[in-house]
N, C-alpha and C positions, 0 to 999 in steps of 0.2 A: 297725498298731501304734498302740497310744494318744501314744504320747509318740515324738521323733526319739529315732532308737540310738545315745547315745555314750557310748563304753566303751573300757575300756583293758585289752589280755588279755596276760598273760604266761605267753609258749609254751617250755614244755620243751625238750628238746635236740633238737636231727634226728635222725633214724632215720639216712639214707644215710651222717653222718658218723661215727655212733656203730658201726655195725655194720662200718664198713671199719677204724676205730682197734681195735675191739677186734680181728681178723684179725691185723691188721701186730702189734699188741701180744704175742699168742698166738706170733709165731713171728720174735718179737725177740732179741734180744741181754742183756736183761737184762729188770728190771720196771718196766712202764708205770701211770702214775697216769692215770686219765682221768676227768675232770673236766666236770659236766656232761651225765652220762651219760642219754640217755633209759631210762627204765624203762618200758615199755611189754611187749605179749605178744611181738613180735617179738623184741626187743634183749636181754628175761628168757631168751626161746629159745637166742639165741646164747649168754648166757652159762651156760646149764644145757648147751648142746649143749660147750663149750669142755671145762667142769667137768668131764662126763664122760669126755674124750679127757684126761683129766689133767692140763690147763692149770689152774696154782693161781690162784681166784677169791676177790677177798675186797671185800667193800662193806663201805665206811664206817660202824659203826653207826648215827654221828651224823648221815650224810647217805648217804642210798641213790643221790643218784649222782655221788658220787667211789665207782670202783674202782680196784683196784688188779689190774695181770694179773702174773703171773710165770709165764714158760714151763717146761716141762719138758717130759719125755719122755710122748711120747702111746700109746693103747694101744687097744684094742679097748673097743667105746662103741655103746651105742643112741641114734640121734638123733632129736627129736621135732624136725621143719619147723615145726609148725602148717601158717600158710599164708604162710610169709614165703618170698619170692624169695631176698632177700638169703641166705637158709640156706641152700635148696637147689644156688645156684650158687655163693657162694664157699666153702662148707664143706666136697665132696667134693677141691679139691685139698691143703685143709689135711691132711682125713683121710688120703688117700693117701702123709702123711709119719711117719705115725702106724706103727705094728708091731700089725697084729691085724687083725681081721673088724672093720667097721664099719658096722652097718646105718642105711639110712635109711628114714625114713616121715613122714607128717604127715597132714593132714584131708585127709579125705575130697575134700572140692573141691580141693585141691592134687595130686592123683594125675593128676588131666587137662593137668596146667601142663608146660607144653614145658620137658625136659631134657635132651634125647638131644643137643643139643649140645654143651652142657660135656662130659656121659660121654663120646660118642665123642671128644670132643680129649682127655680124658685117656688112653685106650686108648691109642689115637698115640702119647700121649707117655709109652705103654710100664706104664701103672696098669689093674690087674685091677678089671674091674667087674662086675656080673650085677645085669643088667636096664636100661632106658631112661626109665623114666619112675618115682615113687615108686611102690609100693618100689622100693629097690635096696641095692647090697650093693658095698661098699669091700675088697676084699681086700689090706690094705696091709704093705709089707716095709720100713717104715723110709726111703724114698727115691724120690726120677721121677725117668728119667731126664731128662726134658726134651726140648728142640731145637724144630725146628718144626712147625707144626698150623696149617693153613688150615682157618675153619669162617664159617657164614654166621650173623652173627649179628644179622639183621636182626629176628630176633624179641624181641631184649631185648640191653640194652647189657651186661648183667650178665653174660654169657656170658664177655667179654672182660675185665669187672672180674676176674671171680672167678680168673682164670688167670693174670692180672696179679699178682694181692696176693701170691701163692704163690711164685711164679716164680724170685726171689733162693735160693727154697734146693733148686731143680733143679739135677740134678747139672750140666747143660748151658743153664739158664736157658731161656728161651724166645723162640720168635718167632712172634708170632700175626698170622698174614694176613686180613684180611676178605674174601670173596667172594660180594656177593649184594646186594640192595637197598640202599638209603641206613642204617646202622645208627641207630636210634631213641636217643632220650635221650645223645645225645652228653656234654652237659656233665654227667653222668654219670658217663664215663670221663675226662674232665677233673679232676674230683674227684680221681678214685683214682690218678689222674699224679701229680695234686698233693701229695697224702697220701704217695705213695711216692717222693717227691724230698724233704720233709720227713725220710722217716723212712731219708736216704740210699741209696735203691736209683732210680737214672737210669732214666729209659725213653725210651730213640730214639725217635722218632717221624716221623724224616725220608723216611720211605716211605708214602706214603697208604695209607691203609687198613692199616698196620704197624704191631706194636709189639714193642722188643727188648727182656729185661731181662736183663744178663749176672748168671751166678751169683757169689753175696756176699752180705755181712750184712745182717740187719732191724734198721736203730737202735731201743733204744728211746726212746721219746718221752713225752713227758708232755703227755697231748692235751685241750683246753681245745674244749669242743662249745658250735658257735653253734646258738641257737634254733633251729626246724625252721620251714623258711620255708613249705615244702609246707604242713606243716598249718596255717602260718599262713593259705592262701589262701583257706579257708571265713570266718574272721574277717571278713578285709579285704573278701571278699566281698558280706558280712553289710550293711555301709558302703553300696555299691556297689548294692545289693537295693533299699535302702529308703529311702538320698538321708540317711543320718546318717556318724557319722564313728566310726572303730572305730582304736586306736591299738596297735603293739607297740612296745615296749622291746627295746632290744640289738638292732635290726636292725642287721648289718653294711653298713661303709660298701663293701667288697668280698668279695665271696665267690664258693665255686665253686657252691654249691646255683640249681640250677634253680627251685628253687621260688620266686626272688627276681623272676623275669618277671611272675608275677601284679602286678606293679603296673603294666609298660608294657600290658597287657591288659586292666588294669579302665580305664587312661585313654586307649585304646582305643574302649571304653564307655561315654567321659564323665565318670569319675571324675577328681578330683585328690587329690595326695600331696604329700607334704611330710615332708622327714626332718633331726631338728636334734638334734646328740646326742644320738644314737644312736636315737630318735623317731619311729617311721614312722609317720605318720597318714594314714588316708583316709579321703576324702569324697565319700557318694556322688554323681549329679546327679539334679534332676527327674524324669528318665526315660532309661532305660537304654537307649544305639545300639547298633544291630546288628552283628555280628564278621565279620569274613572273614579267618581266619589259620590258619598252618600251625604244629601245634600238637608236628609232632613230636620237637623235642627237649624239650619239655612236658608228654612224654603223662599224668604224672602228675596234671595241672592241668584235663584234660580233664571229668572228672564236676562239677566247681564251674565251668567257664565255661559247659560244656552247659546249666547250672540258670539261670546269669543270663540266656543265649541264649534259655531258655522264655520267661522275662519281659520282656524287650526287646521294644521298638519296629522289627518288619523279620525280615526273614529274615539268619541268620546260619549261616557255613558252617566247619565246621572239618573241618578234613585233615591230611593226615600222620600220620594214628591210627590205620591198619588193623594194629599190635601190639596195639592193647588188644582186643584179640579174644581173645588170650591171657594175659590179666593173670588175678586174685582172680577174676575171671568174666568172660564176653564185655560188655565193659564197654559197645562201642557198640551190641548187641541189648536190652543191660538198662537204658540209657537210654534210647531210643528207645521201648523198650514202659512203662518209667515216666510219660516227660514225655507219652505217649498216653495213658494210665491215664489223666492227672488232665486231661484234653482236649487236651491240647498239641500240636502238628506237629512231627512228627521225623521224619528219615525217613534211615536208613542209607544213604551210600555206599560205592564201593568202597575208600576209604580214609579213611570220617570219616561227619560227618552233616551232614544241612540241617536248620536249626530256625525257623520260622517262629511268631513271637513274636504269642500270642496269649490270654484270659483264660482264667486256667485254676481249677477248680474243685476242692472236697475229695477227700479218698481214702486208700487204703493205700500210703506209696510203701515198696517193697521193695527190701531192700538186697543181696541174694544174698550172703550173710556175707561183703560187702567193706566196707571201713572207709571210703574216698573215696563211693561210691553213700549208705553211711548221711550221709554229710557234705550229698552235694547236698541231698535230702531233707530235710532238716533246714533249709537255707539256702532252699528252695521254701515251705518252713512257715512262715515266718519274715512272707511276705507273701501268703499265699492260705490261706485257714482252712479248718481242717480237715484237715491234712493232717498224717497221725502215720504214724513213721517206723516199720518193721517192724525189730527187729534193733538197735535203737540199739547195745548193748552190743558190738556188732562193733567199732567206733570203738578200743577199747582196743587192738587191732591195731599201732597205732601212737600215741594218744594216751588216758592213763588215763584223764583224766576228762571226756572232750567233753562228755559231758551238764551236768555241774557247770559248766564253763567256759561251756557255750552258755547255761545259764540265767542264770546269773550277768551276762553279756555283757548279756542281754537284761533283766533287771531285773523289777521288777512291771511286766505289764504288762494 
């Protein structure tokens, strides 16, 4: 880059927060304003998937994201997933409280994404379903009964959310057991504790790997969305790349989003930060040190530390990622053959990669229509020429205008 990167980017709302308020909201006690709402292709999904189950949706003219949700009686509905998780897993127990057929479906690349765990726990807890994976088909009577379901949800935390949010209006509430590997993206299901002590409904947790909700009301709430810290981490990352300084606004001083660790990670790497009402600035260093860290309750974070780990100084090893196999695409085979693509050393292991930081040269990097893959790519381009991202437009997944925001960040350069 001709000139150092110093830029100030103001990020949208979070996806994780927005997509679990609008749920509680949809199956509240009254109407929820939610405020700060990301509009993105995900968070659009859920509220057209809401809309069609009969939940009354209405956006602000004046500002597209305050909505407003007000429940009602739900009904037979076509759902488009795209290729959002957050749909596929917390949606089928909403449906199942709904009276009608409710199909689901999404892209094509999301047909392969592990579901048969939420289905089968919901079968258990007595809800008709046909089929395991997208498509599938909701056959719902107005009610679950509930109680308990042991399922392994070590392939995504979200297995757990999604059963969670629902739970209060089982006729028996629920009790979900974990059995199986360490479950990924914990602070995750911290979130959606959180969110659902908010919106008054308890979750025991005094049993590992347990969670209770006994049956009772969904308050409604009037939910106020902090920036999305996840996407903030290509920004910050941006900083980090190139030894300039990259700043967000409204970082919270405490939150439940994971995406907030991107900073002990990039200083980790040599970076320093600095947050001063509300000010989160970082700065990258000289030259970027090499990582050895366990990324799994992060795995979100993974495709933007894999890009800075190409360009470091050393071999860097991360772990605790063998779920993102299962994520938008096998995310540790579509990095590893990217950061090779443009000469890089990567090299899969059995739960993560080694990346051995070394010059790397132009090329195509391909996004396999994931939104975090377009992100890295774009953050590798930033300091090795020649390198254009296949797919940019995927990004809208979760942030509308990455492109605008990245050029912008970046300036003439």
């Amino acid at each position: 880059m001709g000139t150092v990167l110093t830029a100030t980017v103001e990020l949208p709302g979070s996806k994780s927060l927005t997509n679990r308020a609008l749920i509680l909201a949809a199956l509240a006690d009254g109407a929820s304003t939610i405020s700060g709402t990301l509009r993105s292709r995900d968070t659009d999904l859920m509220l057209a998937a809401l809309s069609a189950l009969g939940v009354d949706v209405r956006v602000d003219p004046a500002d597209s994201t305050r909505v407003t949700i007000t429940p009602a009686p739900m009904h037979a509905a076509q759902i488009d997933c795209g290729l959002a998780g957050t749909i596929m897993r917390f949606l089928p127990p909403v449906a199942a409280l709904a009276t009608g057929t409710v199909n689901f479906d999404g892209d094509e690349q999301a047909r392969t994404r592990p579901l048969h765990t939420i289905l089968d726990a919901l079968r258990a807890l007595g809800v008709d379903i046909d089929g395991a994976a997208l498509p599938f088909t909701v056959t719902a009577t107005g009610a679950v009964r509930g109680g308990e379901v042991t399922i392994d949800a070590s392939a995504s935390s979200q297995f757990v959310s999604g059963l969670l949010l629902s739970a209060a209006h089982f006729d028996n509430g629920i009790v979900v057991r974990h059995n199986g590997k360490p479950v990924p993206s914990m602070p995750h299901i911290d979130m959606t504790v959180d969110m659902l002590a908010t919106a008054g409904v308890p979750v025991d947790r005094t049993e590992a790997n347990t969670w209770r909700i006994a049956p009772g009301v969904i308050e409604a709430v009037d939910w106020e969305i902090e920036p999305d810290l996840s996407n903030a981490a290509a920004f910050l990352a941006a900083a980090a790349a190139t030894g300039g300084t990259v700043s967000v606004p409204r970082w919270p001083a405490t939150t439940t989003q994971p995406g907030a660790q991107i900073v002990d990670l990039l200083a980790q790497m040599g970076a320093t930060s600095g947050l001063t009402d509300g000010l989160l600035s970082v700065t990258g260093p000289d030259r970027l040190a090499p990582l050895t860290a366990d990324l799994r309750a992060v795995g979100e974070l993974t495709p933007t530390i894999a890009a800075l780990c190409a360009l470091a100084d050393g071999m860097s090893v991360l772990s605790g990622i063998g779920h993102l196999r299962g994520h938008e695409t096998d995310r540790l085979a579509a990095l590893s053959t990217e950061i090779n693509r443009l000469g890089g050393d990567c090299t899969e292991t059995a739960d993560g990669l080694r990346i051995v930081g070394r010059p790397l040269h132009g090329g195509v990097w391909k996004s396999y229509a994931d939104h975090r893959m377009a992100t890295a790519g774009a953050l590798i381009g930033l300091v090795v020429d020649g390198v254009g991202v296949e797919d940019i437009a995927t990004t809208s997944k979760t942030l509308p205008d990455f492109p605008g925001m990245w050029s912008a960040m970046i300036g003439p350069r």
